[in-house]
Structures are given as structure tokens and as C-alpha cells.
C-alpha positions in Angstrom: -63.2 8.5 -36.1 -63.5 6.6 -32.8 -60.7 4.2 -34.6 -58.3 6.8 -34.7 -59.2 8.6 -31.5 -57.9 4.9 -29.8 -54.9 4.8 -32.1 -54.0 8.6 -30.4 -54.5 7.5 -27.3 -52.1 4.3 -27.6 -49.6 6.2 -28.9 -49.7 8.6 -26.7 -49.4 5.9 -23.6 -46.4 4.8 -25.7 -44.6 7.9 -25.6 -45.4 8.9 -22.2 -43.9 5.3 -21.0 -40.9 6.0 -23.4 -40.2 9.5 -21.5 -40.8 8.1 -19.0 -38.1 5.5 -19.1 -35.7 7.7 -20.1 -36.2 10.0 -17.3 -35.4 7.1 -15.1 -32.5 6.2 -16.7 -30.8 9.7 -16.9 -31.5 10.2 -13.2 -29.6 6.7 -13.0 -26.4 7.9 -15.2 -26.2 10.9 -13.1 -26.5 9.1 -9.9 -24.1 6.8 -11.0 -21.5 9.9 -12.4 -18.7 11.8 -9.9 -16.3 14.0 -11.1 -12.6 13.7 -9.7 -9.2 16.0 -10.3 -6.8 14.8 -12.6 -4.1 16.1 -10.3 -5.6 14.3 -6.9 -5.3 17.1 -4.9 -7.6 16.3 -2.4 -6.7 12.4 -2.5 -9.5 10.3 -4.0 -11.8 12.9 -3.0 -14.8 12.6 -5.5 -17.5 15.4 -6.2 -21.2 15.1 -7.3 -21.3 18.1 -10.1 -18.7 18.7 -12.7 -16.6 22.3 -12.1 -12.9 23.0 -11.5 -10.8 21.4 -8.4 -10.5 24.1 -5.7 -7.0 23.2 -5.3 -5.4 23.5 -8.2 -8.6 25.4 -10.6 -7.9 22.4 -12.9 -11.0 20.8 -14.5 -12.9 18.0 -13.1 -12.9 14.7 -14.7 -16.1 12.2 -15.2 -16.1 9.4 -13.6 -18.8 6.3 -13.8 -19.6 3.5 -12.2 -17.4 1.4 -14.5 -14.2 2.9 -13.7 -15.1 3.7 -10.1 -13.7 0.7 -9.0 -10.2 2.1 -10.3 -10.3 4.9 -7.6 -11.8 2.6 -5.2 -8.4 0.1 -5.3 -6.0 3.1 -5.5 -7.7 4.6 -2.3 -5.9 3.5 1.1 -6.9 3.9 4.6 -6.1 6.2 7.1 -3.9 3.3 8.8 -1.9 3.1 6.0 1.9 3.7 6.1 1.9 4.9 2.7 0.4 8.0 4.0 4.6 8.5 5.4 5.9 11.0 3.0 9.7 10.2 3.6 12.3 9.1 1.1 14.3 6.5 1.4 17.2 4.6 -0.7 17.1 1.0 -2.0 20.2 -1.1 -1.8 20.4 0.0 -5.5 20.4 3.4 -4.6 16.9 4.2 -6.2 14.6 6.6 -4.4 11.6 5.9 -3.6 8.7 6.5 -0.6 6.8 3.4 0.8 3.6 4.1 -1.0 6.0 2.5 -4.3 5.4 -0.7 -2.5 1.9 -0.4 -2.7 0.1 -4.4 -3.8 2.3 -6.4 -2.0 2.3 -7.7 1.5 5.2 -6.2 3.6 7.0 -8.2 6.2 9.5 -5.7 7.6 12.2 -5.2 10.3 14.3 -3.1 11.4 18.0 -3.7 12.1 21.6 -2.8 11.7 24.2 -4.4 9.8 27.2 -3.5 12.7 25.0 -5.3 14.8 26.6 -8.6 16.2 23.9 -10.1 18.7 20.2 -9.4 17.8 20.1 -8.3 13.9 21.4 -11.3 12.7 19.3 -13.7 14.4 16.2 -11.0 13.2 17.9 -11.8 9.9 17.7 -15.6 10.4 14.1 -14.9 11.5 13.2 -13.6 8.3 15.0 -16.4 6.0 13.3 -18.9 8.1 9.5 -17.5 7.4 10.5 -17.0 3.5 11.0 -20.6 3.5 8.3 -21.4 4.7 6.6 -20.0 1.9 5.2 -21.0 -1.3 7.4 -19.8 -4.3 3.9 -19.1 -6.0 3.1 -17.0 -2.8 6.9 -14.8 -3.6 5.5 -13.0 -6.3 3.2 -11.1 -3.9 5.4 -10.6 -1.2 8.3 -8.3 -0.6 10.3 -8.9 2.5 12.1 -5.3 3.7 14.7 -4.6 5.9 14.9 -0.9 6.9 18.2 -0.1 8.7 18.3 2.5 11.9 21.9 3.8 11.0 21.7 6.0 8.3 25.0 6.9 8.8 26.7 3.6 8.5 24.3 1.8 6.4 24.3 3.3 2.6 23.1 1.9 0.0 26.3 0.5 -0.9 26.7 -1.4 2.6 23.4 -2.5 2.2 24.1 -4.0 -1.0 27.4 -5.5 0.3 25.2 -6.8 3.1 22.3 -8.5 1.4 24.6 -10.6 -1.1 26.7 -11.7 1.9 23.6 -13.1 3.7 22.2 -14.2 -0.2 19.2 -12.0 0.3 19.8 -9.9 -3.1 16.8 -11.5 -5.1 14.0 -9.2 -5.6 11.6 -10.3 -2.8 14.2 -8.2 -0.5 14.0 -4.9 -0.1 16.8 -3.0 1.8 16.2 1.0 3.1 18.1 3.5 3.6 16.7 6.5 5.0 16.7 9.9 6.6 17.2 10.1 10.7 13.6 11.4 10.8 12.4 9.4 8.6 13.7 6.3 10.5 13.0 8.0 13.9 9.1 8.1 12.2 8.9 4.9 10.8 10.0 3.4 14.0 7.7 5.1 16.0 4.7 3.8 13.6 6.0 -0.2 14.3 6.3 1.0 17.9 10.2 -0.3 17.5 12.1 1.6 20.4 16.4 2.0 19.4 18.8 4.2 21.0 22.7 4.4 19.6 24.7 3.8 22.5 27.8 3.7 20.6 29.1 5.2 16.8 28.3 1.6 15.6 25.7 -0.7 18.4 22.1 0.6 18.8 19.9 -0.9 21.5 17.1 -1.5 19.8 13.3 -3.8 20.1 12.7 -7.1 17.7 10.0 -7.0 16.1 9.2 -8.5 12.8 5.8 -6.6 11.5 3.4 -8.0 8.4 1.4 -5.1 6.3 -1.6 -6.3 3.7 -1.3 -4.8 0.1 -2.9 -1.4 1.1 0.2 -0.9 3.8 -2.0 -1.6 6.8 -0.8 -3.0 9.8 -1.7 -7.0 10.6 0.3 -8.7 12.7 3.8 -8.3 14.7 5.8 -11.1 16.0 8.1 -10.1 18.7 11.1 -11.0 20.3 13.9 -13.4 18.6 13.7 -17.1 17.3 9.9 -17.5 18.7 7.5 -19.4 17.1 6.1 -18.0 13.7 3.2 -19.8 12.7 0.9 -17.6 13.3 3.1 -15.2 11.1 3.0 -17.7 8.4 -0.3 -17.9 8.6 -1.0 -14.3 8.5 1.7 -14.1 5.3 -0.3 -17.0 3.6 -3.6 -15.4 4.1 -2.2 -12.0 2.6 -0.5 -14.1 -0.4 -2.8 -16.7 -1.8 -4.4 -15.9 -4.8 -8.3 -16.1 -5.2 
């Protein structure tokens, strides 16, 4: 009797430490689960408790821990320009918004191709840093030239433009956009222009370098100065780990 009074008690430990365990571990899954719209209505905006989106009434989707980090690297900052909501033409005439260049590092500029003093040397600029860097580093870098004549520059002068200065190959990008859209674009590199005629703009030189979430890095300014440390900032952003 006192042989099977010990063997009840055992067991009983056992099953207490076995509820036990997996108390601990469903209060780990849940802390570990978020639920997020399908639709992203609110962003990457995660919740706590499943239910519908108070957007758009859809229903939440689970999320765990595993494929967290997915919505973690899709997630960009509030310094981000691919929070800009414009359009804007390629020099193939494909719409897109800045936010399609997401994962690559950005060296932009902003010129005019009527321009006959200051564009092209911001044009010689820019060849002279993409030599300067790796082929293996290309891949991960899109170089993009976004004109402040709308009017003049279309798609098809753009295209015209970039095989006359042999900058058609896919790490150039060349955008066409809206007068707003430029005007508020500009004002985010802090580049000032002003047209002073139907075809010459007065306009600042400044050659800016955003990471792969579009944030702001570094800005070289003014025309044929020294670019290492834009090199530097362009291998930094590049290189592989």
C-alpha cells in the first residue's frame, strides 16, 4: 500500500511539472505571436490579439517570431524618401514611385539636360565616382538622375540623353516627374532651382547618397570636388557581408 501511495505521488509530480511546462511554453507562443493586416493599412503596424483591421474590417493575420523578421526588413523609417508618394517616369517610360527602388543604395542628382554649364560637369561627377567602384559593388547600387524640367525632359529625351553620355546600362536610373513632385523632392535634398528661362534653370549641385531603406547619408556639394569620402560612404553601403 505505502508502495503505491509513492508511485501516486511521483506521478503526480510528473504531471504537475509536465503542465507546468506547457503553461510556460504557451505563454511563450503567445508572447512571441502579433497579428498584422494583409492589406497594411496602417503600415507595418502590428497588433497583440487577433480581430479585424480597423481600416479596412479585413481579418488579421498571425504572425510569429520566425517570419517577424520579414516585416521587420520591409519596415522603413520616418527619414525615408520612400514615404514620397509621387510618380515619376523612367527613361523607358515605366511608372513607378521611389519606394520601387527600395534595397539599393541611391546616389542621386538633380539636373537638366538643356543645361550647358553645371549639369554636365554634375554628369562627369557621377561617371567619375561609378568608376571608382567595384563592378561587384554595381549590383547593389543604382545611380539616378532626376531632371527639374518636366517639360523638356520626357522620357524620350531622357533616353536620347543617357545613350549619348553611355549611361543606358541598368545601374542608371533617369526621372521624369510631375512639377510638384520635383518641386518636393528637391526640397527633401535641400536642392534650390529656379527657371530663369523656357530652357536654363539656376539651380544647387549637389550629388546625395541614400542606404537601402532610402535614408539620407551623405551629400557632396559643389562641382568637380573631392569625392572620397563619397566613395567611401558608396563602399560602405555596397560591400557585401
Amino acid at each position: 500500500m505505502k508502495k503505491l501511495k509513492s508511485v501516486l505521488i511521483v506521478l503526480l509530480f510528473v504531471m504537475s511539472l509536465v503542465t507546468c511546462k506547457k503553461k510556460k511554453a504557451t505563454s511563450a507562443s503567445n508572447n512571441l505571436t502579433s497579428f498584422y493586416c494583409p492589406m497594411k493599412c496602417e503600415t507595418d503596424k502590428t497588433y497583440k490579439e487577433s480581430g479585424s483591421c480597423r481600416v479596412c474590417k479585413m481579418d488579421l493575420i498571425v504572425t510569429t517570431q520566425e517570419n517577424s523578421k520579414v516585416l521587420k526588413a520591409s519596415q522603413i523609417s520616418d527619414e525615408s524618401i520612400f514615404h514620397l508618394t509621387s510618380l515619376w517616369n523612367t527613361k523607358e517610360d515605366k511608372a513607378i514611385q521611389l519606394k520601387d527602388l527600395k534595397g539599393k543604395t541611391l546616389v542621386m542628382v538633380m539636373i537638366y539636360t538643356t543645361c550647358k554649364a553645371a549639369c554636365p560637369r554634375l554628369v562627369a561627377d557621377m561617371r567619375n565616382i561609378e568608376v571608382q567602384i567595384p563592378k561587384s559593388n554595381l549590383e547593389n547600387l543604382r545611380f539616378v538622375l532626376v531632371s527639374i524640367d518636366p517639360t523638356n525632359d520626357t522620357p524620350k529625351r531622357l533616353r536620347e540623353f543617357a545613350i549619348e553620355n553611355k549611361m543606358d546600362e541598368k545601374q542608371w536610373v533617369f526621372l521624369h516627374g510631375t512639377e510638384s513632385g520635383v518641386r518636393e523632392f528637391a526640397n527633401v535634398l535641400a536642392v534650390k532651382y529656379k527657371q530663369i528661362s523656357p530652357l536654363d534653370f539656376s539651380h544647387s549641385n549637389i550629388i546625395s547618397v541614400f542606404n537601402k531603406g532610402g535614408e539620407l547619408i551623405h551629400q557632396q556639394e559643389g562641382l568637380g570636388v573631392n569625392n572620397k569620402e563619397t566613395i567611401q560612404a558608396i563602399l560602405e553601403l555596397t560591400t557585401e557581408n
